[in-house]
Backbone as CSV, one residue per row, in Angstrom:
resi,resn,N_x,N_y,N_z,CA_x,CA_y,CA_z,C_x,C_y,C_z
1,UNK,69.964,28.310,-55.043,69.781,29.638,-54.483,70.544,30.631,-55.352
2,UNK,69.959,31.809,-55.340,70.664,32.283,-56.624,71.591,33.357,-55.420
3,UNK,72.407,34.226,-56.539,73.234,35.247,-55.560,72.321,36.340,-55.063
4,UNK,71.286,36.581,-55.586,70.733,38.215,-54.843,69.836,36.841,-53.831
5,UNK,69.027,35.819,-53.670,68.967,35.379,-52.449,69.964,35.257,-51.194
6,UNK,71.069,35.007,-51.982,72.094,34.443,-50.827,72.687,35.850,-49.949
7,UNK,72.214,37.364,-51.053,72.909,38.674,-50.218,71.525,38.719,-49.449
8,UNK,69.998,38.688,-49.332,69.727,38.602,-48.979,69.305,38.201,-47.543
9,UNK,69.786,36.693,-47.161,70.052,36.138,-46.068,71.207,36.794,-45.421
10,UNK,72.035,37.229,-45.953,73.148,37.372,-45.430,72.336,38.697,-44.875
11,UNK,72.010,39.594,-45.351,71.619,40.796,-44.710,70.981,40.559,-43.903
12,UNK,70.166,39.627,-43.446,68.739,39.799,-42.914,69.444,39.417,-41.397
13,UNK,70.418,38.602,-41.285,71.164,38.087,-40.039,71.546,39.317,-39.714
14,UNK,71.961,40.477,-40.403,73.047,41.441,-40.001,72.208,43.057,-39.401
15,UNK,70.560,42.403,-40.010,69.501,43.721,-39.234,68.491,43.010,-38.302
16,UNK,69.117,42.184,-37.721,68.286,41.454,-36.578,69.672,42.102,-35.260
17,UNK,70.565,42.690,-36.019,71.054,43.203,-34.695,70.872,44.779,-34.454
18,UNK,70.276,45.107,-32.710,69.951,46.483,-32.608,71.020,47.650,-32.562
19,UNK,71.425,48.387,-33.230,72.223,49.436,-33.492,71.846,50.419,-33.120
20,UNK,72.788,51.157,-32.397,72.494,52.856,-31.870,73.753,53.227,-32.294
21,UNK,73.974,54.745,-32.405,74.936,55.535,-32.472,74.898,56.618,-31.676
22,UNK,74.288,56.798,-30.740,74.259,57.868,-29.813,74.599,56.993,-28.649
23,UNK,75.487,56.343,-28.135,76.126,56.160,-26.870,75.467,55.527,-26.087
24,UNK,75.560,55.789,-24.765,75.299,55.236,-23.771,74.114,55.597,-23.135
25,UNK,72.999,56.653,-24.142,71.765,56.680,-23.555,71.276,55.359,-23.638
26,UNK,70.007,54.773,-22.217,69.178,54.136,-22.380,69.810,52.812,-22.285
27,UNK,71.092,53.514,-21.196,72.152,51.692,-21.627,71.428,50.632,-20.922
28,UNK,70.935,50.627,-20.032,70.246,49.342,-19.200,69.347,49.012,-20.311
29,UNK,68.253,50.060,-20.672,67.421,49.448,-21.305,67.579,48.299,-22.267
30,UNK,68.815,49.196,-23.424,68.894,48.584,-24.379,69.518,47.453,-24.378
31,UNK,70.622,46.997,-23.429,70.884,45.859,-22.782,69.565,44.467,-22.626
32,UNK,68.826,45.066,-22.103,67.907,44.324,-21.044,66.545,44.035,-22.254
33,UNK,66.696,44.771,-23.446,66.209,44.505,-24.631,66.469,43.412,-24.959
34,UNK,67.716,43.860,-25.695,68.242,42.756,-26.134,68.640,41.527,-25.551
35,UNK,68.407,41.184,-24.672,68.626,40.065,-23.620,67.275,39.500,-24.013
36,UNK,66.217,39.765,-23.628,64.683,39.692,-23.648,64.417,39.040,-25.152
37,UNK,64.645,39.881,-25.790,64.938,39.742,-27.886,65.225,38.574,-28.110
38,UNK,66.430,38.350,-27.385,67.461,37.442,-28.199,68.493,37.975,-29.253
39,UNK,68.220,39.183,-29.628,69.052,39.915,-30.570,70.259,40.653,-29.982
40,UNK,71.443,40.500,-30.883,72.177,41.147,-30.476,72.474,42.608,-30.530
41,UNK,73.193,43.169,-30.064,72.986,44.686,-29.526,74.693,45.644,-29.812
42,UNK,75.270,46.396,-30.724,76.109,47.347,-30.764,75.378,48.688,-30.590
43,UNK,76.198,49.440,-29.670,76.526,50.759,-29.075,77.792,51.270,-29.689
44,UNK,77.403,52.535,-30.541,78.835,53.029,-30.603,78.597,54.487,-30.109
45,UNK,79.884,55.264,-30.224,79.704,56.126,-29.623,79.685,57.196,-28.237
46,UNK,80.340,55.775,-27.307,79.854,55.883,-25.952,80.907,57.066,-25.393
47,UNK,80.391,58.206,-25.203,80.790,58.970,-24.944,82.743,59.502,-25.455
48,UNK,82.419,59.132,-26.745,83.320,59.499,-27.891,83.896,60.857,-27.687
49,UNK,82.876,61.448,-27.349,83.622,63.623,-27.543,84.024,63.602,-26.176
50,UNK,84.342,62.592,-25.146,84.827,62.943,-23.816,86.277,62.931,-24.310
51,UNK,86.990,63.483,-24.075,88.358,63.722,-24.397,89.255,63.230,-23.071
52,UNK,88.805,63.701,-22.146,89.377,63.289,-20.360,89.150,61.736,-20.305
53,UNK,87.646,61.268,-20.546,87.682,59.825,-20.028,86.619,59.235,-21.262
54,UNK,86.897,59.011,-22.348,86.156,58.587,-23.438,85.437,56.688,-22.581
55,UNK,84.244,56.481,-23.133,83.860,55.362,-23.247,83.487,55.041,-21.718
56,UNK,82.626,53.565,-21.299,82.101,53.137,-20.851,82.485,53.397,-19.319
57,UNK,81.832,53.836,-18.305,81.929,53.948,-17.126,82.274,52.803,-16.334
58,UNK,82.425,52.855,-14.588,82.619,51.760,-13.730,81.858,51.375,-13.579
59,UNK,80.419,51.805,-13.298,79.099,51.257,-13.058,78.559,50.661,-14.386
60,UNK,78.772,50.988,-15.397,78.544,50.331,-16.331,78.850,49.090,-17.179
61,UNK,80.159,48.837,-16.462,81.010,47.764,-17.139,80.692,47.156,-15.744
62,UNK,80.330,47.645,-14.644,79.878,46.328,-13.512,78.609,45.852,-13.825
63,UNK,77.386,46.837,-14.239,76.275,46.113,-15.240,76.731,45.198,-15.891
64,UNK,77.055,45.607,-16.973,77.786,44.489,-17.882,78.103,42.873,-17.233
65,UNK,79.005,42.870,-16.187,79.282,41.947,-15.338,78.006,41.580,-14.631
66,UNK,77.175,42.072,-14.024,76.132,42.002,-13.326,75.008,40.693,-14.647
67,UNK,75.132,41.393,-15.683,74.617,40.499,-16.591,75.060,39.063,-17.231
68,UNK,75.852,39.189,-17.164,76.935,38.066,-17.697,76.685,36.953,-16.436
69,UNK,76.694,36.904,-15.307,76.798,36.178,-14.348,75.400,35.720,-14.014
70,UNK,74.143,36.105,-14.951,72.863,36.192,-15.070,72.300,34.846,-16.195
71,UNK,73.812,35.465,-17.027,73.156,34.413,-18.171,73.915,33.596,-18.296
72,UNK,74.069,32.863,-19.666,74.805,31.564,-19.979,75.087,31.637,-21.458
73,UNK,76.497,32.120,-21.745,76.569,32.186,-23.016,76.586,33.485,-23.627
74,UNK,76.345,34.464,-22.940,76.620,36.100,-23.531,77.879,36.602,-23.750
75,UNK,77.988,36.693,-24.698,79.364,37.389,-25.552,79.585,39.111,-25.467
76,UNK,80.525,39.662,-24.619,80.389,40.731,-24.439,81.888,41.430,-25.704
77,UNK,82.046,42.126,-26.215,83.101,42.514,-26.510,83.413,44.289,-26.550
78,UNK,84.108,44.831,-26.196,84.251,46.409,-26.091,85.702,46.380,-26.527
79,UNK,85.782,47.865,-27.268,86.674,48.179,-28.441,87.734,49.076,-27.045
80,UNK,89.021,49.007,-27.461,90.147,49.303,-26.991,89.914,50.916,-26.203
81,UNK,89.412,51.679,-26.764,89.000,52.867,-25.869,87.439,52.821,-25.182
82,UNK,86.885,51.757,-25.392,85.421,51.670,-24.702,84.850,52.026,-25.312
83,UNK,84.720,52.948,-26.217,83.405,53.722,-26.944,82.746,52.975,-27.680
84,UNK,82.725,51.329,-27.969,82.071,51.021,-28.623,81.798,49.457,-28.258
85,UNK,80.618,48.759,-28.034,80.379,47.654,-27.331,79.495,46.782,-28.140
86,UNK,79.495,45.255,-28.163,78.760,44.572,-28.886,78.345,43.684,-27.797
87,UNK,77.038,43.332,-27.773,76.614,42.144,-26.614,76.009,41.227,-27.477
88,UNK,76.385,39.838,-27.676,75.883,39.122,-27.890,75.175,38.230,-26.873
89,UNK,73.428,38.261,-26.541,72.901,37.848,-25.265,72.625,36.132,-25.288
90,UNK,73.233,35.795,-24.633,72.889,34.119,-23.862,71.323,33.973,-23.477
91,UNK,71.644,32.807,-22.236,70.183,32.192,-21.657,70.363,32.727,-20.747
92,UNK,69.234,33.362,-20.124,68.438,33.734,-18.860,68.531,33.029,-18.203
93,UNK,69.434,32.739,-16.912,69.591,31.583,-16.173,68.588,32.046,-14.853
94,UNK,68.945,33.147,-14.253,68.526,33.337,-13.135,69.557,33.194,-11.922
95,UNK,68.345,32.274,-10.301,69.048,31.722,-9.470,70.058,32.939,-8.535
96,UNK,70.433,32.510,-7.589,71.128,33.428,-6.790,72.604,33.644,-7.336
97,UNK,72.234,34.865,-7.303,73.685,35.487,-8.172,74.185,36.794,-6.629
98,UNK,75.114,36.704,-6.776,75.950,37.659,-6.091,77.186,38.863,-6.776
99,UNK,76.709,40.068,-6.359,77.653,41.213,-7.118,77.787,42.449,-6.171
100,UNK,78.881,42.640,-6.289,79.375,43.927,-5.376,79.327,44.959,-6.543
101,UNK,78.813,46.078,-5.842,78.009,47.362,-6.237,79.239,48.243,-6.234
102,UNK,79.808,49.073,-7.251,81.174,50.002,-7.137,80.109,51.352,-6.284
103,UNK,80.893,51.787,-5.922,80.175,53.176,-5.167,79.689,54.366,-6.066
104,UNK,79.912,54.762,-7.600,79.085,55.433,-7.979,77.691,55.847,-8.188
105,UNK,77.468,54.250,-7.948,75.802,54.270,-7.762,75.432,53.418,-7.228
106,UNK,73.911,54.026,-7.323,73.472,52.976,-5.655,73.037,51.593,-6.114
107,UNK,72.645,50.611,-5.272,71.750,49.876,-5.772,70.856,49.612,-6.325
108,UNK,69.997,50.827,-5.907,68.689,51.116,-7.200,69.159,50.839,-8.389
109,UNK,70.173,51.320,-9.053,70.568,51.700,-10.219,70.838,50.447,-11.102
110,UNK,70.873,49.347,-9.922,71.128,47.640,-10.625,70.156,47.111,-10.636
111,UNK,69.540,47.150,-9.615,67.840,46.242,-9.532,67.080,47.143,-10.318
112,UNK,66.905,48.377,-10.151,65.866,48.897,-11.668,66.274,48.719,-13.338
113,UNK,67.672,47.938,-13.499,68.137,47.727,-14.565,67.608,45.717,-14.724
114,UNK,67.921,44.879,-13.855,67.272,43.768,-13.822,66.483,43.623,-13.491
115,UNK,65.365,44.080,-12.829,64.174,43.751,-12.666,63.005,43.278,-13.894
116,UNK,63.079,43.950,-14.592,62.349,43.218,-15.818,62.749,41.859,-16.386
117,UNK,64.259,41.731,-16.157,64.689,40.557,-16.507,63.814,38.901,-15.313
118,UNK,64.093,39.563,-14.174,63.766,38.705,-12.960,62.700,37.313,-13.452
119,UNK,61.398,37.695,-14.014,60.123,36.690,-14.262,60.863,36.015,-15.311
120,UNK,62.073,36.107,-16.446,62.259,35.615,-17.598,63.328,34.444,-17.732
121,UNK,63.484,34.072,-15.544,64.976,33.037,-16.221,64.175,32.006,-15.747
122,UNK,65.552,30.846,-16.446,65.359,29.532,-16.033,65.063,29.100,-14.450
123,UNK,65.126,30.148,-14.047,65.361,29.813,-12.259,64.640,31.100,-11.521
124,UNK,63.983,30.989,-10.698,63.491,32.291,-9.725,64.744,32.931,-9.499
125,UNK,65.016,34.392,-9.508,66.175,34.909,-9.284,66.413,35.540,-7.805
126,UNK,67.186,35.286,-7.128,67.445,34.995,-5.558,68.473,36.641,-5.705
């Protein structure tokens, strides 16, 4: 293998992951993408120019959790002020999962974020 193959491969691992720089728009989605994908997923940005409360919300980092307890094997990691998150997505397990909802938002706001996931696990999701 010569060296411009071997930068090659090396790149090609490193744009199979989905990148945004505008924050926390579209966060379920892009989550629930990349879950679906198989690809992994960095967010930076997440509300960076907030000066009062920079980075990832309560309802959002309970998503986060909400997902994790979904799958098997998802690697979550977020940077010291929040503004910046990497998900590496596991297996779709499914099955009855249980999660308490923080009060900023309602329930809608979790089941319209998993619902697409629901038909895709190992297990009917309860």
């Amino acid at each position: 293998m010569t060296s411009s193959a071997k930068q090659t491969s090396s790149s090609s691992s490193s744009s199979r992951t989905l990148k945004y720089s505008d924050g926390a728009a579209q966060f379920r989605l892009r989550l629930v993408s990349s879950l679906l994908s198989s690809r992994p997923l960095l967010l930076r940005n997440i509300r960076s120019d907030d000066l009062d409360a920079p980075g990832l919300r309560e309802h959002e980092a309970s998503f986060l959790r909400l997902l994790d307890r979904m799958t098997n094997g998802t690697k979550i990691e977020i940077n010291a002020t929040g503004t910046q998150l990497r998900f590496k997505p596991g297996v779709l397990l499914g099955g009855g999962i249980e999660h308490d909802c923080p009060a900023g938002r309602s329930v809608g706001w979790y089941l319209e974020g998993i619902l697409p996931l629901a038909a895709f696990g190992k297990e009917p999701l309860q």
